[in-house]
N, C-alpha and C positions, 0 to 999 in steps of 0.2 A: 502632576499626572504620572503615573506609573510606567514602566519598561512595557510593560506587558499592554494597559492601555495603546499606548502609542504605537506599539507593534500593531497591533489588531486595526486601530486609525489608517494606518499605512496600508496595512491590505487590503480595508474597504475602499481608500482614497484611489489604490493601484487598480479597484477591480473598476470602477466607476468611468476612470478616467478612460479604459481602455474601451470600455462598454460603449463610451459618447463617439470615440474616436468611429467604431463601429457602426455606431447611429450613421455618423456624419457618411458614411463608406458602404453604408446600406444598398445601396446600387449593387456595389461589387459583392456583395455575399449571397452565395446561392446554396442549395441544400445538395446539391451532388456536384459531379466532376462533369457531368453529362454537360449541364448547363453553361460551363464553362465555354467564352470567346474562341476561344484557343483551340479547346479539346484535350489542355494538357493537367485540368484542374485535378484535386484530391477527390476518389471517390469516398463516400461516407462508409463507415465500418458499421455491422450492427452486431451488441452486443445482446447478455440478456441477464443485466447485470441488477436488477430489478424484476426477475422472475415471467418478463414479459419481452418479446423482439423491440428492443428502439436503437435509434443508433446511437454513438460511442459520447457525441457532442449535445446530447438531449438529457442526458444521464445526471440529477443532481449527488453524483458522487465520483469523490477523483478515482481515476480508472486508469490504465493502462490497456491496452488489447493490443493484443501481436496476433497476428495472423499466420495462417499455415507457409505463406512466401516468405512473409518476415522470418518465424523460426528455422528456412531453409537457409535464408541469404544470411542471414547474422551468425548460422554454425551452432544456433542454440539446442542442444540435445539433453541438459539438467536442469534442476530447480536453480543450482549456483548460475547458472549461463544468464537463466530470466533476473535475476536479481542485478544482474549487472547493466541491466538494460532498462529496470523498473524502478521511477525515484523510488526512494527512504528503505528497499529491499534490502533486507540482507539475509542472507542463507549461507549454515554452516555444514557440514557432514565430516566434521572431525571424528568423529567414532564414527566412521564405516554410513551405511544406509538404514543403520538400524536404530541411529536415533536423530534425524533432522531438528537444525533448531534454524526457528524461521521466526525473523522480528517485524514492523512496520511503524516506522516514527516511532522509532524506541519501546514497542509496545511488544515484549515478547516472553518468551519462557524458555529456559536451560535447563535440561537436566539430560542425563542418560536413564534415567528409571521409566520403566517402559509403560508406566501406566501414567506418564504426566502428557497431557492433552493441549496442543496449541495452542496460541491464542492468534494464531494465522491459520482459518481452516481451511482443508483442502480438502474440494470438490472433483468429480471425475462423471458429468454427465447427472449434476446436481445430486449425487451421491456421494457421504464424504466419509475420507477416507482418515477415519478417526483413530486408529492404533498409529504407534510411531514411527512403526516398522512398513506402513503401507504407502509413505505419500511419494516415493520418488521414482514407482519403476512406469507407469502409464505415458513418459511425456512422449510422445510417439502417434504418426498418424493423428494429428488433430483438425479440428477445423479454426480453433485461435485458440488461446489463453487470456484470461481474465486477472488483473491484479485489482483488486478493491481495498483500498486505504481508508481506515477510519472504520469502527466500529460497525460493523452490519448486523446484529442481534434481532433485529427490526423482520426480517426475509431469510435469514440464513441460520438463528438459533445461538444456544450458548458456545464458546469458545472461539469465538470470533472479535472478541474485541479489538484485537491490533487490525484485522480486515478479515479479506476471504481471496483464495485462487480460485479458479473456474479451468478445468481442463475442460475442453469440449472437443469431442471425440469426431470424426467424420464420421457422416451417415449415408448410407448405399443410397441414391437418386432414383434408381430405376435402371441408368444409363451402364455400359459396359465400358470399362474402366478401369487400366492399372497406371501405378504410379512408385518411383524407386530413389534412392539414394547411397552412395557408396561413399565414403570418407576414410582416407588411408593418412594420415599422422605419424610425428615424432612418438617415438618409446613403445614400436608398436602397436600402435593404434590403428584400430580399425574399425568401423560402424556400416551396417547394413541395416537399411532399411526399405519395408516392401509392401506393397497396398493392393490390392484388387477391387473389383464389384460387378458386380450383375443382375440382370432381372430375371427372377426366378418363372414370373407370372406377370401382367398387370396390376397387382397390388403388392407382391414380395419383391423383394430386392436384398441379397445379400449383399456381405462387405469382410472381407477377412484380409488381416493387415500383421506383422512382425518386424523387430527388431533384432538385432545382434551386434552387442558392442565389448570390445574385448581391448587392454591396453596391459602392455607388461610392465605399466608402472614407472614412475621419474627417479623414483629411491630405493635404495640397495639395503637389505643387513645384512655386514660383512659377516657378522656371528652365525645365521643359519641358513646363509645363502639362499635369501627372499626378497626377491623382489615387491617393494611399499606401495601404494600409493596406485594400487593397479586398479585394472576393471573385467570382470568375465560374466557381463549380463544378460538374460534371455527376457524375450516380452511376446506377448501376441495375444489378439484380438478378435473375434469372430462374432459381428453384426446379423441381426436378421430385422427387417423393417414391413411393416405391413400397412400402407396409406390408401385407405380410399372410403369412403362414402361420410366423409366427415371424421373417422379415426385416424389416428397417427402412430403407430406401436413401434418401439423400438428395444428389441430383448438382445444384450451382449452380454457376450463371457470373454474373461477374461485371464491372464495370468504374468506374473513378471514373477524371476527369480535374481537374484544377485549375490556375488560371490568376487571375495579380495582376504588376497595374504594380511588387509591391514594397512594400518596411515603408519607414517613415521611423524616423532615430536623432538624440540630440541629438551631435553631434562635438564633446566638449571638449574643448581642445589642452592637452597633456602636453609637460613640459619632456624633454629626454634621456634623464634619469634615471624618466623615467615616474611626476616630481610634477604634480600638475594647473596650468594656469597660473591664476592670480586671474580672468583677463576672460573667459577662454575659448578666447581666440585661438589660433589653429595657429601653431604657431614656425616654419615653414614659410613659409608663405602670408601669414601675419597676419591669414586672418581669422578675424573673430566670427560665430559661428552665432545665428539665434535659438532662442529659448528657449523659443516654445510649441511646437504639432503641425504645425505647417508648417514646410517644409524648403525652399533653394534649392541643389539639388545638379546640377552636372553632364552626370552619365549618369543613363538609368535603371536601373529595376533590376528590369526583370520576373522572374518564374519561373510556369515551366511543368512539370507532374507527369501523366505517364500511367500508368495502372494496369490491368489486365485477368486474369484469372487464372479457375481454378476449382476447385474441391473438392468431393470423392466422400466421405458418410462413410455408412458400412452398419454395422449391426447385428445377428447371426446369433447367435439362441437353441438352444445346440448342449445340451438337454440340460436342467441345471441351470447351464449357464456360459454365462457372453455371449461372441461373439469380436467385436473392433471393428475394424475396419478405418477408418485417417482418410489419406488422397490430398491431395496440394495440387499446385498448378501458379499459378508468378504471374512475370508479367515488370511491371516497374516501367523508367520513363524520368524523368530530371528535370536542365532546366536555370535556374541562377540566377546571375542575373548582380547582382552589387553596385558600389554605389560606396563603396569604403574610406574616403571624407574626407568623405561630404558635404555636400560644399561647391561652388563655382561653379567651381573651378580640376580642370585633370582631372590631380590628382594621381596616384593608384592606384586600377586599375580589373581586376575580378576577373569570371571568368566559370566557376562550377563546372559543369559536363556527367557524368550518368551514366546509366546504361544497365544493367540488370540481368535476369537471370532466376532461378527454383530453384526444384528440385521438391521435395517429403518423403512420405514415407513410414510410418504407425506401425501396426503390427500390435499387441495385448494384447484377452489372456483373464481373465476374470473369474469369482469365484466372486459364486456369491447372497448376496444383506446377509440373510438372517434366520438364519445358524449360528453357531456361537462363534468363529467363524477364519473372516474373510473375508483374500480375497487379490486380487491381482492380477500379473500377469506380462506383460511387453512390451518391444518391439524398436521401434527408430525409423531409420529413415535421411533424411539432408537432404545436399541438394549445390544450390549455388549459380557463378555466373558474373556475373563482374561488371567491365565496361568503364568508364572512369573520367579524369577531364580536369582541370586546373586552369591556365587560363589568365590572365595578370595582364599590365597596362601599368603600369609605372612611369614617366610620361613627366616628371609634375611634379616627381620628380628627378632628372631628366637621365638618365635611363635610357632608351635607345634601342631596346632589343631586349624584347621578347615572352618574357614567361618562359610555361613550356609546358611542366607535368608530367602524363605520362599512368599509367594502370596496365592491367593485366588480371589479375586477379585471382579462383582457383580454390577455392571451401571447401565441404569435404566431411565430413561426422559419421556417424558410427558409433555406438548407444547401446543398452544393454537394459536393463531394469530390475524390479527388486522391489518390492512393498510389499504389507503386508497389517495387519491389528488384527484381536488374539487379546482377546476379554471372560472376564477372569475370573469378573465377575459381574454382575449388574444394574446392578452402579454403577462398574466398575474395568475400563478396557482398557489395553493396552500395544498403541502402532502403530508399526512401524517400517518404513525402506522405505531401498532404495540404488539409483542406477544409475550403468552405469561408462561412460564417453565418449571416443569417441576424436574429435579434432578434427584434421584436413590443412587447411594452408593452401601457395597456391602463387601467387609472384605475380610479374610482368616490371613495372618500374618503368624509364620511357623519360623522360628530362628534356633540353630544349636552353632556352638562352637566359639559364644562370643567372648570376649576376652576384656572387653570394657567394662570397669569394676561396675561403671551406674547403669549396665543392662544385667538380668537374669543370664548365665551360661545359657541354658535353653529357654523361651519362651513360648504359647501356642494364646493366642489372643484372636479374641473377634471383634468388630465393629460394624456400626452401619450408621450412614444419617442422610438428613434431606434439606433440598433447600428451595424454594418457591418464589422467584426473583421473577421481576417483569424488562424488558427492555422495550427500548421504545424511541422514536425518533417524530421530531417537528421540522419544517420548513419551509421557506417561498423558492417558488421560481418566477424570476420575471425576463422577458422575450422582450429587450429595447429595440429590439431590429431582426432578420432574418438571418439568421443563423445565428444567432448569438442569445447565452443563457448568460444567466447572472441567479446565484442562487444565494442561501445561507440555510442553516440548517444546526439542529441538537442532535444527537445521536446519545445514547446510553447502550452501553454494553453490560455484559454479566457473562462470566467462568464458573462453574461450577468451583467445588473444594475440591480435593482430592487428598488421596493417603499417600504417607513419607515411606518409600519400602527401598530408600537409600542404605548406608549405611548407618546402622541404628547406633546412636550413641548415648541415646537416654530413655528413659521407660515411657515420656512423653511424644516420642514418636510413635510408637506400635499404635496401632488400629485407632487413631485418634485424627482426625484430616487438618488441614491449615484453612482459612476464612476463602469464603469466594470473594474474588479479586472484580472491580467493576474500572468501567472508563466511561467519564463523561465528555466529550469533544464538540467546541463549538467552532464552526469552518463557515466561512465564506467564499466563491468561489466563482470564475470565468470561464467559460467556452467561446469559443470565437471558431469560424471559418468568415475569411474577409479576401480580401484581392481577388476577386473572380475566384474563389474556391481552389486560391495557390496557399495558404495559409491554413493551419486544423493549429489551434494552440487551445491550450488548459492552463487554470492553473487556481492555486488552492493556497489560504491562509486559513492556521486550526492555532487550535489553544486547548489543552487535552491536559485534563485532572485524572491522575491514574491513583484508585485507592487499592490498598491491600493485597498489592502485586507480588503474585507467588515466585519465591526466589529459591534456587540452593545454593545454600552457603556453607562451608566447614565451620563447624562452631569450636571453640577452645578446648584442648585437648581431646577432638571429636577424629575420627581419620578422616571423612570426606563428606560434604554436600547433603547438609540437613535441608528439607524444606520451613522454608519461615515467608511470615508474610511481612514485604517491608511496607510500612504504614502509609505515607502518600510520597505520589511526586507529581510533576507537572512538564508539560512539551508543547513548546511551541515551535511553528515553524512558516514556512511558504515553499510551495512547491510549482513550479514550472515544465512543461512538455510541449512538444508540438514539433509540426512536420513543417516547410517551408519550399515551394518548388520553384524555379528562378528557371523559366522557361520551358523547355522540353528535356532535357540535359542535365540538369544540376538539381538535385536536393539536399537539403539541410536539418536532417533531425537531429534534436538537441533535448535535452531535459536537466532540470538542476534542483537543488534541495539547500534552505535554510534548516537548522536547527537546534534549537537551544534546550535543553534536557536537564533538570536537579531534582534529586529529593528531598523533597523537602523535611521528611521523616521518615528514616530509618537507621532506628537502633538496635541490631543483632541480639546484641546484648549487653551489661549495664558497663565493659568495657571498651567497647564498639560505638561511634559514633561517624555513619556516612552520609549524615546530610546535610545538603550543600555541594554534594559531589552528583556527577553527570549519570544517568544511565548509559547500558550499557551498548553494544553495535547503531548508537545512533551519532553518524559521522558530523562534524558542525559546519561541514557542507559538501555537495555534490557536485561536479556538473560535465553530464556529456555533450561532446561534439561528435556529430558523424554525417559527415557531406559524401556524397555518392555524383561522382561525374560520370554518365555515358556518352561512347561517340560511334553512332550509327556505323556498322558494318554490314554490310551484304541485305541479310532477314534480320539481323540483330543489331547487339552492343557489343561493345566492349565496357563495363563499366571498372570504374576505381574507386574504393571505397575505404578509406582511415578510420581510423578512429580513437580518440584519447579521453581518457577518464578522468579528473581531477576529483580524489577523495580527501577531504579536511581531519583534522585530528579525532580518534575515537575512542573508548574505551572497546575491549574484545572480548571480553567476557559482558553476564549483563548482571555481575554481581561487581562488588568494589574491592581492588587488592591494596592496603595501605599502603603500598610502597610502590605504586603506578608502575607498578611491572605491564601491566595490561593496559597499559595505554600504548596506540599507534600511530605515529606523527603522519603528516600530511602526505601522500603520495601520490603519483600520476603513474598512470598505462595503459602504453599503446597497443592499438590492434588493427587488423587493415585486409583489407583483400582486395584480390584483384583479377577477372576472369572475363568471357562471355556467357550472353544469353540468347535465346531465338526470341524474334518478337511475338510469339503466341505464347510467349511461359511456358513453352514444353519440353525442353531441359536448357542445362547450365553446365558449366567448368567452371571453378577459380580454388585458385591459391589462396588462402590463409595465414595468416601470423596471427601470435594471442601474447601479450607480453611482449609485445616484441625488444621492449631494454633490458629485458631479464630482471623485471622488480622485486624483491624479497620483501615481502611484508609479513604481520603476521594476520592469520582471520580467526586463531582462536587463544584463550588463554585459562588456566584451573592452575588453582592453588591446590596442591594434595601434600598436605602435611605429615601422613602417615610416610610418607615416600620419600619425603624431604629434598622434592623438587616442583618446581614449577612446571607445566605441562604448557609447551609453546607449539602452534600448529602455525607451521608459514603456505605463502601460496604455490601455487606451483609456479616451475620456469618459464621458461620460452617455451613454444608448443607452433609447430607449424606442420601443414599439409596443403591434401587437396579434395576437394569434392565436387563429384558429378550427380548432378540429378537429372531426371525423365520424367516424362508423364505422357500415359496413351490414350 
């Protein structure tokens, strides 16, 4: 019997057993907290994580949900915060805001070229926010967050195979209403955040909500006296909602801007062959960088991210059937300039520029959840534009001319889709769902100044093409007992292709795309609430065939990060969550992650052989702890709340560097707080720690050979403060 068999054995064996235990405990599981002996049980979350309200434990897919308390009490204000808290997440923002790379069980995509598209998408009120430059400024005012693991193609469309996020935004009730947060921090730091609402009328009800976070940053350049690693971001929100006689409308606008001097990296010099050198030194330049968080580079390296957009989504009870109407509109801008070396010589000096816009569109009808055959039907359309720059000096090797690649770039999708779950019985459904996609891409790629003998000095090339892929999911649910699911399920994903407007180092990049990348994932999977509704656990075993997975890689005597498709690989793993309450006073959240990651085929090129080697940001294993003790004071608590992370060995980049430069050994960090609350949830104090042993890891890593260093991004230090929140 095979690894891989017996793996899968085990987690059906694991989910079964825990399923019977469940049975036998049937008494004690109840579907809310209400029901609960005590009164102290877990109330149920609902998400809408399947296009329809259910709650979090009914859902056959692994899910995460934080709520608008959770992102308060845990200090979570970025996508990097949520990852820390969401098994198999990982989120990088080593270039600035302008180019997020966001993985899921190894399932991701790197680049800085600003027309490569997720394969983690991110939604903001089931509107997604597809340029690279738009996913990180909304996290603000919400009503939860949504992480979904495992291919969602099925309900959410192409480039979602590693999953999907779900912001979900708060919506004005009717009721009048403010609510606030202030967070004062090391280096600086400071966050304001601020919420209102009101009723206009009997059926209007506004809601206008902001943010303001500013940090002067953990890192120093001694050379141009700039502070790294900073933050100066603006956000805000203006809701209008109109409910009544069976419609539900909800039209917001929105905008987030972001602004930083720039991240600092450590530049270790690489020999030709892209071995590290012993001291550090650039074989270039000869020099040595330091080696803490202060840098002396050059140039700077600001970046700038604007964002503005809006979205209409209605709700029309036609009947017994809902019809849904979701609208988006978003233009995204963003420029980042880098220093490639740095260092104090102005060796290679990068400036990325983009510009985008795109609207969508998704129309679906819905049957009622209380029949034996629920369903759903819907059509989507998305078309995007997007203007695009990549500017570079090469002066420190004697390269005189200005390389200068521009693009414009046209994409448009086409989509409809099915899904429904037929119950055979109180404890037995079959769900299955397909949508089929057509994806046009069209793009003018304009290059002068190149200097690589196998491109044209100037070029002006066109392309376009299309691709008509279906996605589609199968599976059971069966109900042994109350509250408790036990599922399995296929899932198929599909990415479109997309154009290489990196740097170009051969004629077969220009206007020419790389293969659409697909994921087939077969998961088995447990929900439980048990002990009188003291216990919510999850938990997920998958076995995930990734074909034709779009990569950048620096190709041989190329300067940086050609797109290629590596040919296949394979992930399995098992993932665990859950909440645990131990009377009135103590809770126990925990989550952890198996994972075993190879390719099995990928040859770069006919010198190049990485298979057999792991993908990349997927750690070989996870696991949080975080107990929360309260002790009754006055109206409130006092609570205490730790927290420690145990991450296993990874690769940090999600390409292969032969000489495992990019590999990160096993680490742990602490985090912890400790403050009061009123017993009505209507504000809070406490103190903070993040880091608290001061860990230095690294979370990103690029081979840039033009540069003739490696490009090392470590975490940040220790970090502590305080925040107070209210609500009226």
């Amino acid at each position: 019997m095979t690894g891989r068999r017996k793996f899968l054995l085990c987690g059906v064996a694991a989910c079964i057993c825990l399923a019977t235990q469940g049975g036998i405990a049937s008494a004690q599981v109840q579907p809310s907290a209400d029901a609960s002996a005590d009164g102290n049980g877990l109330g149920d979350i609902v998400v809408t994580a399947q296009k329809r309200a259910q709650t979090l434990q009914s859902v056959p897919v692994a899910a995460t949900a934080l709520t608008n308390e959770a992102l308060q009490q845990k200090g979570i204000s970025t996508l990097v915060d949520i990852a820390s808290v969401a098994p198999s997440l990982n989120v990088t923002t080593s270039y600035g805001n302008t180019a997020p790379e966001i993985t899921l069980r190894g399932v991701g995509a790197a680049s800085f070229d600003k027309n490569v598209e997720t394969t983690v998408a991110t939604y903001l009120d089931e509107v997604v926010l597809n340029l690279s430059t738009s996913k990180l400024g909304q996290l603000f005012d919400l009503e939860r967050v949504e992480v979904l693991r495992g291919p969602q193609g099925t309900l959410y469309g192409k480039n979602s195979t590693g999953g999907a996020i779900n912001f979900v935004s708060k919506r004005p009730d009717g009721t009048t209403a403010a609510n606030g947060a202030l967070t004062v921090a090391r280096y600086g730091t400071y966050d304001v955040s601020l919420g209102a609402q009101t009723a206009l009328t009997d059926a209007v009800s506004v809601r206008v909500s902001g943010v303001r976070r500013y940090s002067d940053g953990y890192s120093f350049n001694t050379l141009t006296g700039k502070h790294l690693n900073d933050a100066d971001d603006w956000a805000g929100r203006l809701g209008v909602r109109y409910k009544d006689a069976g419609v539900d409308a909800y039209l917001k606008l929105f905008f987030d801007r972001s602004t930083t001097n720039g991240v600092a990296y450590y530049p270790g010099g690489v020999n030709v062959d892209g071995s590290p050198r012993p001291d550090g030194s650039n074989r270039v330049t000869g020099y040595v960088p330091p080696t803490d968080i202060d840098i002396v580079a050059a140039q700077p390296t600001p970046s700038k991210v604007r964002n503005h957009g809006a979205t209409l989504n209605v709700d029309v009870e036609l009947g017994d059937l809902t019809l849904t109407s979701v609208s988006g509109y978003l233009h995204s801008k963003g420029d980042y300039r880098f220093d490639a070396d740095e260092s104090p010589f102005d060796i290679v000096k990068t400036n990325h520029l983009s510009k985008g816009h795109q609207i969508s569109q998704e129309l679906r009808l819905a049957s009622p959840d209380d029949g034996p055959f629920t369903w759903m039907i819907g059509a989507s359309f998305f078309h995007q534009k997007q203007d695009g720059a990549l500017l570079a000096d090469f002066l420190g090797l004697g390269i005189t001319t200005r390389l200068d690649q521009s693009f414009v770039e046209r994409s448009t999708s086409y989509a409809g889709f099915v899904d429904g779950t037929y119950r055979f019985s109180d404890r037995l459904d079959l769900f299955a769902g397909i949508r089929l996609t057509n994806d046009r891409k069209k793009i003018r790629q304009i290059g002068t100044g190149n200097f690589v003998p196998t491109v044209p000095a100037t070029y002006d090339q066109s392309g376009k093409e299309s691709w008509t892929k279906p996605s589609y999911r199968i599976g059971l649910n069966f109900t042994p007992a109350r509250g408790t699911l036990i599922y399995a399920s296929y899932n198929r994903g599909y990415r479109s292709g997309e154009y290489d407007v990196g740097f170009i180092t051969n004629t077969s990049q220009i206007a020419r795309p790389v293969a659409p990348e697909y994921v087939d994932n077969y998961e088995a999977g447990l929900k439980a609430n048990a002990f009188d509704n003291h216990l919510r656990l999850s938990t997920a075993a998958f076995y995930t065939i990734y074909k034709d997975q779009q990569l950048s890689i620096t190709p041989p005597g190329g300067i940086c990060c050609s797109r290629v498709n590596a040919g296949k690989a394979r992930v399995y793993g098992v993932e665990a969550e859950g909440l645990a309450r131990f009377g009135a006073n103590f809770d126990l959240t925990f989550s952890g992650t198996l994972l075993d990651t190879k390719y099995l085929d990928f040859r770069p090129d006919a010198n190049r052989d990485f298979s057999g080697k792991s993908l990349g940001r997927a750690p070989k294993y996870q696991l949080r702890l975080a107990p929360e003790y309260r002790y009754p004071v006055g109206s409130g608590e006092v609570f205490l709340a730790p927290e420690v992370q145990f991450t296993g060995k990874q690769r940090v980049q999600t390409t292969v560097d032969a000489y495992g430069e990019d590999i990160q050994r096993a680490y742990t960090v602490v985090n912890g707080q400790v403050g009061y609350r009123d017993g009505e949830g209507r504000y809070s104090a406490f103190f903070f720690i993040k880091n608290a042993t001061n860990k230095r890891y690294m979370t990103y890593f690029a081979n840039v050979g033009a540069t003739a260093v490696n490009q090392t991004f470590y975490s940040p230090p220790r970090t502590f403060g305080v925040t107070l929140t209210g609500s009226f």
